[in-house]
C-alpha positions in Angstrom: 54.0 114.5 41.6 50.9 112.4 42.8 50.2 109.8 40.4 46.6 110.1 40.5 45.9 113.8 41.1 49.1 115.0 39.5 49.7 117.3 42.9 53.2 118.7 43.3 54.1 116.9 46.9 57.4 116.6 48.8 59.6 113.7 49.3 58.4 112.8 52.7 54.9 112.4 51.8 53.8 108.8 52.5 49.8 110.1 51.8 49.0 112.6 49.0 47.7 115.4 51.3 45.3 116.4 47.7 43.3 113.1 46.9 44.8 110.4 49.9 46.2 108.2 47.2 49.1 106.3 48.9 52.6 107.5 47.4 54.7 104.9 45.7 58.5 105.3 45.6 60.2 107.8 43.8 61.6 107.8 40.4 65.2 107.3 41.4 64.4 104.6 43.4 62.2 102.6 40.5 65.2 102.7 38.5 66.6 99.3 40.0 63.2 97.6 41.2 63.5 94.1 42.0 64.3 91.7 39.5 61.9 89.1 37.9 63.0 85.6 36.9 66.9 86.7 38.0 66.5 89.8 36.2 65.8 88.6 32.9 62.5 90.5 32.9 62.7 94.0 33.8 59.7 95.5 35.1 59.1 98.2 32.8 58.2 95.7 30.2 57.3 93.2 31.9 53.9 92.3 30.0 55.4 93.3 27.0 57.8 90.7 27.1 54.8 88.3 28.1 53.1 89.1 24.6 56.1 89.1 22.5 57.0 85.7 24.5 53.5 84.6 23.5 54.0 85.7 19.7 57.2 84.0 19.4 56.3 80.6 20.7 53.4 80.6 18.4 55.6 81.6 15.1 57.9 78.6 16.4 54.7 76.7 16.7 53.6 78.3 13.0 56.8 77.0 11.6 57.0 73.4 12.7 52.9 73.3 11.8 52.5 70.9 8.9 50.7 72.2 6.0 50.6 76.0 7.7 48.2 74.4 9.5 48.2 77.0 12.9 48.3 79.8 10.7 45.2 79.0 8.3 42.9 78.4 11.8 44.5 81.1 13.4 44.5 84.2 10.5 41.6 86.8 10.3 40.0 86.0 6.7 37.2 88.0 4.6 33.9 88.7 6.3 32.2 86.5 4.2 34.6 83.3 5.2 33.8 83.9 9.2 31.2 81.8 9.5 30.8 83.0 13.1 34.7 82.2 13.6 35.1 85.1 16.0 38.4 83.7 17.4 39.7 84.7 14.4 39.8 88.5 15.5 41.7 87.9 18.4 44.0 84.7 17.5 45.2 86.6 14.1 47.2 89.4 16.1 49.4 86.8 17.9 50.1 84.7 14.6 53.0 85.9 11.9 54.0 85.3 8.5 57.3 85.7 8.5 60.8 86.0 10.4 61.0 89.7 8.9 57.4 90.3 10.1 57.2 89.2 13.6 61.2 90.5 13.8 59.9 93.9 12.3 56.6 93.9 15.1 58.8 92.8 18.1 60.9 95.8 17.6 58.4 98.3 17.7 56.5 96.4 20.3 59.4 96.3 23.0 59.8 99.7 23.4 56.3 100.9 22.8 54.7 98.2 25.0 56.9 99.7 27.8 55.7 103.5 27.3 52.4 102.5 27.2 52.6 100.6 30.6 54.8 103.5 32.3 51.6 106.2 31.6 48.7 104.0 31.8 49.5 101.0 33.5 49.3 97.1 33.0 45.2 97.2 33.0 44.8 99.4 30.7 47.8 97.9 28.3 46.1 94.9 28.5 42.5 96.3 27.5 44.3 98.7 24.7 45.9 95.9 22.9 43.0 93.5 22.9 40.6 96.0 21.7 42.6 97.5 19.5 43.5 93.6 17.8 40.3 93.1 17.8 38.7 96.4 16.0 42.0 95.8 13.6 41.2 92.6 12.4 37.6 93.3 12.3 37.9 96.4 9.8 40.6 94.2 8.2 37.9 91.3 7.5 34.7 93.7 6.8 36.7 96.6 4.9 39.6 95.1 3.5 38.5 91.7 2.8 42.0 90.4 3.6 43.5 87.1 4.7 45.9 88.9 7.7 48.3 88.1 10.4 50.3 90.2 12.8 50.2 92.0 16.1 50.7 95.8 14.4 46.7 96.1 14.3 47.6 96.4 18.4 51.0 98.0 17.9 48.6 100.7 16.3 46.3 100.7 19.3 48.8 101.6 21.0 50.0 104.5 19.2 46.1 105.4 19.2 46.1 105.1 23.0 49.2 107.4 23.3 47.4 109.9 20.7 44.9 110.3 23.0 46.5 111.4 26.4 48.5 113.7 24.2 44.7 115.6 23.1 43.5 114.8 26.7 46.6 116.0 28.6 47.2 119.7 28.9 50.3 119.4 30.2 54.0 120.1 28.9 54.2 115.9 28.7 51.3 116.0 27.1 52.1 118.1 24.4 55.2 116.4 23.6 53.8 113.1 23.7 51.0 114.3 21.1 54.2 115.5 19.3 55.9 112.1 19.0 52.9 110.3 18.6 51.7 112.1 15.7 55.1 111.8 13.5 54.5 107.5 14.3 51.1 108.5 13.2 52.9 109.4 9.8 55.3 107.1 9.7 52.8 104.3 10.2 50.3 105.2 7.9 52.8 105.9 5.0 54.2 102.2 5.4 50.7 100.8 5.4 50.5 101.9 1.5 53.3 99.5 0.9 51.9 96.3 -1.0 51.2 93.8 1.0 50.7 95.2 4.4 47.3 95.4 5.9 46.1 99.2 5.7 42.8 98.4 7.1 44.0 96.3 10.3 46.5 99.6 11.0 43.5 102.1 10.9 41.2 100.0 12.9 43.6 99.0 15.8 44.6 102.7 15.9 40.9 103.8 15.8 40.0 101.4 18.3 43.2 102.2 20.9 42.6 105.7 20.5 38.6 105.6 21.3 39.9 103.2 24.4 42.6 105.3 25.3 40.5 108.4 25.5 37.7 106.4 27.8 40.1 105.0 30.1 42.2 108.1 30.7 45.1 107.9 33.1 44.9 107.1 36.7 42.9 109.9 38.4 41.6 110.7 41.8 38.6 111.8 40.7 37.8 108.9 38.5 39.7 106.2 41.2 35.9 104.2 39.9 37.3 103.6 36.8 40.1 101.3 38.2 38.2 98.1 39.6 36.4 98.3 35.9 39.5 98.4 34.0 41.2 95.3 36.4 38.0 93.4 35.6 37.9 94.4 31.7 41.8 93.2 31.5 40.7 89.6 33.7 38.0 89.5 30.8 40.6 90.3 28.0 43.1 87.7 29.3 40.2 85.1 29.5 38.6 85.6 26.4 42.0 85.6 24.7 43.0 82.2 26.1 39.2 80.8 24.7 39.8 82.0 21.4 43.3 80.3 21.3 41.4 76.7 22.6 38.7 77.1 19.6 41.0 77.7 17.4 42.8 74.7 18.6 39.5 72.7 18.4 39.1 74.0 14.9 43.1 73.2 14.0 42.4 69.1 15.5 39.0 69.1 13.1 40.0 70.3 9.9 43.5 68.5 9.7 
């Protein structure tokens, strides 16, 4: 199947003879692409593992930080305590507040981080998560009021984003994945009534992956613009992630 138009071709297409898209190898042969860092990273997840690399360096960093320093610059806090801290909304979904917690996200993460990459790709990953941390934290801080941690506002994006190819896919996959994706939907929700879990981050990273997710679509031929636009939105994602992490680091050196 063409990866952009979806067109049944055979095996000894190079050229989808549909849309001209260039034809990558076939499934059997992805199975054993080659190996990153000696194999220690398998492609499938490799970005994943990038973030969840990322998280756990920072809860080592959170742990040796005297005085909870790292967290208290870091965490997304009541609207009315922002003071124009914006960082705050994207720094908070990288930062833990427990061993249980970040165990409890990485788990979900690792597998779900994969899926997500395998339909949509690593732009669109990228630009899911962000968003999605960020619409999280910000219903979190307006809504909730809360003083919150944790990457599940973009573990919910996520979901969100997978929600929406099942409604926006007519196809068998489609349906199937609107199947699973609505029982995490459940799942997800129910555990966000459980005391001290931030309901409001959940709803407003899956809101804000699902509204993505439904924009950016899947690869198409038809809609090949989109894909120079979703590169660039991931460069800006990346970049004004790693600002967000230096002001907060600015903020951390000032205040202690």
């Amino acid at each position: 199947m063409c990866p952009n138009c979806r067109a049944f071709v055979t095996t000894s297409d190079k050229v989808c003879p549909y849309c001209q898209a260039p034809m990558g190898p076939r499934a059997v042969e992805r199975r054993n692409p080659g190996d990153i860092l000696g194999g220690l990273i398998p492609h499938a997840r490799f970005t994943t593992i990038m973030i969840l690399l990322i998280n756990t360096g920072l809860y080592i960093a959170q742990s040796m930080s005297p005085q909870a320093g790292l967290t208290e610059a870091g965490q997304s806090v009541p609207a009315v305590l922002m003071q124009g801290q914006w960082w705050r909304l994207i720094t908070a979904g990288f930062l833990h507040s427990g061993i249980l917690h970040i165990l409890m996200n990485s788990w979900v993460l690792f597998d779900l981080g994969a899926e997500v990459e395998t339909l949509y790709g690593t732009s669109r990953l990228i630009v899911f998560y962000f968003v999605s941390t960020v619409t999280g934290f910000s219903a979190s801080s307006h809504l909730g009021g809360h003083f919150s941690v944790g990457s599940s506002a973009g573990i919910f994006g996520l979901i969100g984003a997978m929600l929406a190819f099942g409604f926006t896919d007519r196809s068998s996959l489609g349906m199937q994945v609107k199947s699973l994706y609505m029982r995490w939907v459940i799942y997800g929700l129910v555990l966000s009534f459980i005391p001290g879990v931030d309901f409001w981050a959940h709803v407003g990273g899956f809101s804000g992956g699902f509204i993505a997710g439904w924009l950016a679509s899947t690869p198409r031929a038809r809609l090949m613009w989109k894909e120079p636009l979703l590169r660039a939105l991931a460069g800006v994602s990346i970049a004004v992630t790693t600002v967000a992490f230096g002001m907060m680091y600015v903020y951390m050196m000032r205040t202690t």
